[in-house]
Structure formats: C-alpha cells, structure tokens
N, C-alpha and C positions, 0 to 999 in steps of 0.2 A: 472501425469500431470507435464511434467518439462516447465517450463518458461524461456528464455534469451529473450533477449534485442529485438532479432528479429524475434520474436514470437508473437510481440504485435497487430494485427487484428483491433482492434474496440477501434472506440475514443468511449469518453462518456464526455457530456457536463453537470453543472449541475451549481447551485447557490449558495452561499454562502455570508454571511454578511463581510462586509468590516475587523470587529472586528475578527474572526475568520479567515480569510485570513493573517490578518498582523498578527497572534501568529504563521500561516504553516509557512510562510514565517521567522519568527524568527528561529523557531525550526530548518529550512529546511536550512537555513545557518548556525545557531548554529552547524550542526551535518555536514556542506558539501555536501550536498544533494539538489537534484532539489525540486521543490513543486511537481512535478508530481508522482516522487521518493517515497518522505516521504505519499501523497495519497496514492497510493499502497498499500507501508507498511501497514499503518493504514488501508485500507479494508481488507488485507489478516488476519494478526493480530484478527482483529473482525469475520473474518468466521471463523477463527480456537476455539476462547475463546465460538462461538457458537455452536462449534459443527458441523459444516457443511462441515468442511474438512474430508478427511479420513485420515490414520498416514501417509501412504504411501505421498499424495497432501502437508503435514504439513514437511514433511521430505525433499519434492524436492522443494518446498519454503523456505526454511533455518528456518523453524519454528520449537519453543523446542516441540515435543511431550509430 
C-alpha cells in the first residue's frame, strides 16, 4: 500500500469539539503542517499501535516497525 499526495480518493467528513480543533490546529502549525496532514498522521499512527497494519503498509507509510 503506497500513498502520495495523489492517491487520495475519498473525503471523510466528521465532528469535532471546538477545544480539540484549536490544540490540531496548534500542533498542525507548531510542526508546519496542514490540519488535514497532522489528521492523517494521527489515523495511520493509531492503525499501526493497533495492529491493523501489516510491516510491509507500516514501512510504505514512513511508520517505525
């Protein structure tokens, strides 16, 4: 499973508290990065710490095995 930029297919819409937005948005400037960017991150991150990636998906995502 490799991913670039222009591989992205499918929005996803979803809700979030005003409070938890403005800490993405800190984080997602603190680091130089879009909010949509740092979202990503953070879902891929959590399928890999679950277990739901294989090494190979965790490797072509720039994730530590």
């Amino acid at each position: 499973m490799t991913i670039n930029g222009n591989e992205f297919t499918e929005q996803v819409t979803f809700r979030e508290t005003k409070r938890i937005l403005a800490i993405v948005d800190r984080v997602s400037q603190n680091r130089g990065v879009q909010r949509t960017d740092l979202i990503r991150q953070a879902i891929r991150a959590w399928l890999a710490s679950e277990s739901h990636l294989t090494d190979q998906e965790k490797k072509d995502l720039g994730i530590t095995v």
